[in-house]
N, C-alpha and C positions, 0 to 999 in steps of 0.2 A: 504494500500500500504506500503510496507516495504521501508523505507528510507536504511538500509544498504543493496543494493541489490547487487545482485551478480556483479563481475567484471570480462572479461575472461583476458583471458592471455595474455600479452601484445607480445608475439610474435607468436597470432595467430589471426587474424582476424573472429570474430564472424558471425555466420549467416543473421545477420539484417545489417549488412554490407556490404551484398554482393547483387549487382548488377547483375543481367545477363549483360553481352555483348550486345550492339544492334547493331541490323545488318546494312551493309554499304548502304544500299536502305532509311533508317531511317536519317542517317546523311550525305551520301554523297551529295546531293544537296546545304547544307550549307556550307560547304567543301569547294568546289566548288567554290561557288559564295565568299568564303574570300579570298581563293586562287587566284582567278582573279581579288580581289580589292587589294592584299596585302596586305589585314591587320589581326589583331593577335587578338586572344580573350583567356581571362585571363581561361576559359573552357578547351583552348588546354593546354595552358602556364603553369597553375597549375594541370593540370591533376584533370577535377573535377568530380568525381563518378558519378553524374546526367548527365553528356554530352550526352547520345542519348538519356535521355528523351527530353533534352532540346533542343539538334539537331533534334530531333525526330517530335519537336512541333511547328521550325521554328523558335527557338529565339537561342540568346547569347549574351554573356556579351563583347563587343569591351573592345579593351584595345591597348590606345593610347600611344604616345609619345614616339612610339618602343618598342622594343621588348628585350633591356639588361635595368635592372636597377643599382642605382649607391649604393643599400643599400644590407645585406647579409643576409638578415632574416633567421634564420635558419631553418624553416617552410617550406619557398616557393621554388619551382622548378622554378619558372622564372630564365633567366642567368643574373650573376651577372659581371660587368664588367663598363667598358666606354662606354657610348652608343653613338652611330655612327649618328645619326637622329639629322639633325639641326634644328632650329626652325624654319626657311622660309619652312619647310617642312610642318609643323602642319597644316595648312589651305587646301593643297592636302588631307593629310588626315581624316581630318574635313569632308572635301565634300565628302570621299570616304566612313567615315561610312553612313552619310546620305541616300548615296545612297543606299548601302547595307539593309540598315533597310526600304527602301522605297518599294526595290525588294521581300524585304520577309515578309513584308504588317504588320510590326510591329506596334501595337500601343502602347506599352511602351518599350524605349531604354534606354539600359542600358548601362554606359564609365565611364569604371576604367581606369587606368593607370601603368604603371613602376613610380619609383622615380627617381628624376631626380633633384639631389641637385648639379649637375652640372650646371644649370640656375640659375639666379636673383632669379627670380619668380617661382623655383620649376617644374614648367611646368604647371602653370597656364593661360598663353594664351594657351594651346592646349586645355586645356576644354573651355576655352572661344568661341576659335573657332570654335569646333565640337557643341557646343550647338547652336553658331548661326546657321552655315550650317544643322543643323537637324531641327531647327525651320523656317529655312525658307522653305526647303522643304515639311517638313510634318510639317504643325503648327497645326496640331489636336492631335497629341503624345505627351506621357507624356517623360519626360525626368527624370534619376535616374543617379547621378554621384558618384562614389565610388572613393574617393580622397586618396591621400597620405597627410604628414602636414605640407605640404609646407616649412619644415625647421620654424615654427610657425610664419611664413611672415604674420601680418597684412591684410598687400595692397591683395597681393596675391589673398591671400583666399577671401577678399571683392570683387574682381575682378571679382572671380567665381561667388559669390551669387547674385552678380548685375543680373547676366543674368536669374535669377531665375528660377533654377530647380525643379522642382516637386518633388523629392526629392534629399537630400543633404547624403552622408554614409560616415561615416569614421570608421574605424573598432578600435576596442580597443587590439579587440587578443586574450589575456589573461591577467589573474590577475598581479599586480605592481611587486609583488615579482621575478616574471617570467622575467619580461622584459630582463634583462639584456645577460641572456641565447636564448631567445626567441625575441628578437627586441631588437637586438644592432644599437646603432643610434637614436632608438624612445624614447619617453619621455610617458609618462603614465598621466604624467599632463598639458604635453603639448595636448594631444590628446583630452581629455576631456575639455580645456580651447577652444578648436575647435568646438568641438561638442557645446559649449557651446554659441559662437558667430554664428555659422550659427542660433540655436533654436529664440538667440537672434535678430538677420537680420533681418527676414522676418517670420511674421506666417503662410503665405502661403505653407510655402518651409517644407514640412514633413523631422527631421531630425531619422540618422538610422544608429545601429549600431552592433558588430558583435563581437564574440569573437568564441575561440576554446576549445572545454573539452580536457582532457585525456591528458594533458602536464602535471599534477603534481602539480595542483591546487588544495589546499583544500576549502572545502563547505563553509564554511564560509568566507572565501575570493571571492568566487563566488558571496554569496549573499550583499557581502560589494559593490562588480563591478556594480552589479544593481543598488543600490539604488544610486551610485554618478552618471552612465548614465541619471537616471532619474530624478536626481537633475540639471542635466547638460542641459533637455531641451528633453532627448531622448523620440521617440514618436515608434520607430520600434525597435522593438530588436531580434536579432537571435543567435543563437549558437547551432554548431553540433560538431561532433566527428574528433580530429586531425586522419589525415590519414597520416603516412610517405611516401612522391614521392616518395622515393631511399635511398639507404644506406648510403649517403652521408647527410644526413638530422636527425634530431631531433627524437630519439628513441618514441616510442609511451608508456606513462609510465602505461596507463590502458583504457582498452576499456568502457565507461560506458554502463551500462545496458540501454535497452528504461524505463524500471522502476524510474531509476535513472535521465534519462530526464526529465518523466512524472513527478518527483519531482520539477527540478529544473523549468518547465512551469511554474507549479502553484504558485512557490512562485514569478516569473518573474510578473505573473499577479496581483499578490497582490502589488507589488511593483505602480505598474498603467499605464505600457506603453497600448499605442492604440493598438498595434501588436505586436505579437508574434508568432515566428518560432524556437521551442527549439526542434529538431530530433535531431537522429543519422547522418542522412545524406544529414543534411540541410546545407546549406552555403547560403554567404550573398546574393546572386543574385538568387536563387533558386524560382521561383514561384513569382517574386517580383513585377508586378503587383495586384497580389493578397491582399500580404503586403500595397500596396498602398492603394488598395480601404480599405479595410477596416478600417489603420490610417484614411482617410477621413471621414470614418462612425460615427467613434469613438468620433474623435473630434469633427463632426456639431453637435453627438448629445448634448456630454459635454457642446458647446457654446451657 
């Protein structure tokens, strides 16, 4: 396998990038049933290239505590702004995704969020709350929370892991050097001192994490992001190919090759997480039951 593989042109989207369209009989049922709970899922929000397989198969990623956040990432399509969503609202909507996931016979749910460093607590009673109203409904579900870093609140974050999710994700992004360009507001060492205290919490809780190619990361700073995730406790790891929402967004600085993925897998695996999802067109909620069991396989056998 050639390690310098080809890279196309960053202002033209490669073939392994490209999606058929799925037809509105595929996704509009799910649609549907969000539209009439009012809630938002980070699939619509971030425009994510799997949305009619994943609509297609009955799942989505909920994405809590409204729909503007309070941070400007330059990545994400979410709208950025003051968000309008008080917090005696979180518990409606707690119960609204439960329901949602009940109707579409899910048995692992998956609640991300906006950021929301207008509150104390970041917006940690909203996960708090969706995880109980999902447990109490369906208590045979697995539950997968994809957090923001709470502004690196302690309590917070403790608050979430008390309720013990099946899995915990905080996403990294991309390399440290990045951040600044790429996650104004975030911290690089705050986000892995996170990752680092959920692995710590609870060994039940499979911890999971996620980053993007193609922002202008070099290899060797990729393979440096590994081994502190895994030093940090990470047990799931993912990373696919930045795609630009809009013109208004983060230039795409190189498409990598699948070659080039197929590189960075195998050294992901040498590194020794339990799971591993490194495509072109993978993102962190893609198939992530999947991801789960197998973390589970991984670990009984290791213990």
């Amino acid at each position: 396998m050639k390690r310098n593989s080809t890279v196309a042109p960053a202002d033209r989207i490669p073939v392994w990038l490209r999606r058929p369209p799925g037809s509105s009989q595929e996704t509009g049922d799910v649609k549907k049933l969000l539209r009439a709970s009012s809630l938002n899922t980070v699939c619509e929000e971030a425009r994510c290239p799997n949305i009619s397989e994943c609509f297609g198969r009955g799942t989505a990623t909920f994405m809590i505590l409204g729909d503007v956040c309070t941070r400007g990432c330059r990545f994400c399509s979410v709208v950025t702004g003051k968000p309008e969503m008080l917090e005696d609202s979180f518990q409606a909507e707690g119960d609204s995704v439960a329901e949602a996931a009940e109707r579409l016979n899910l048995k692992h749910v998956v609640v991300t969020s906006v950021a929301r460093d207008d509150l104390p607590d970041g917006g940690a009673s909203g996960f708090v709350k969706t995880i109980r109203s999902i447990r109490a409904r369906l208590p045979e579900v697995t539950v997968e929370i994809l957090v923001p870093d709470f502004s690196g609140k302690k309590g917070a974050l403790e608050s979430v892991l008390a309720e013990g999710p099946d899995v915990f994700n905080h996403n990294l992004e991309t390399v440290p050097r990045l951040y600044r360009r790429v996650r104004p507001g975030a911290s690089y060492e705050r986000s892995l001192n996170l990752l680092a205290h959920a692995a710590q919490y609870s060994k039940q809780t499979v911890v999971k994490t996620g980053i993007m190619l193609g922002l202008g990361e070099e290899e060797g700073e990729v393979l440096q992001l590994f081994s502190d995730a895994r030093a940090s406790g990470v047990n799931v790891f993912t990373a696919g190919q930045y795609m630009r929402p809009g013109r208004n967004y983060l230039e795409v600085v190189e498409y990598l090759s699948p070659e080039k993925f197929q590189f960075y897998s195998e050294k992901a695996e040498k590194v020794g997480f339990e799971s591993i999802t490194i495509e072109p067109l993978s993102r962190s909620s893609y198939r992530a039951e999947t991801q789960l069991a197998k973390a589970r396989e991984e670990i009984g056998r290791a213990s």
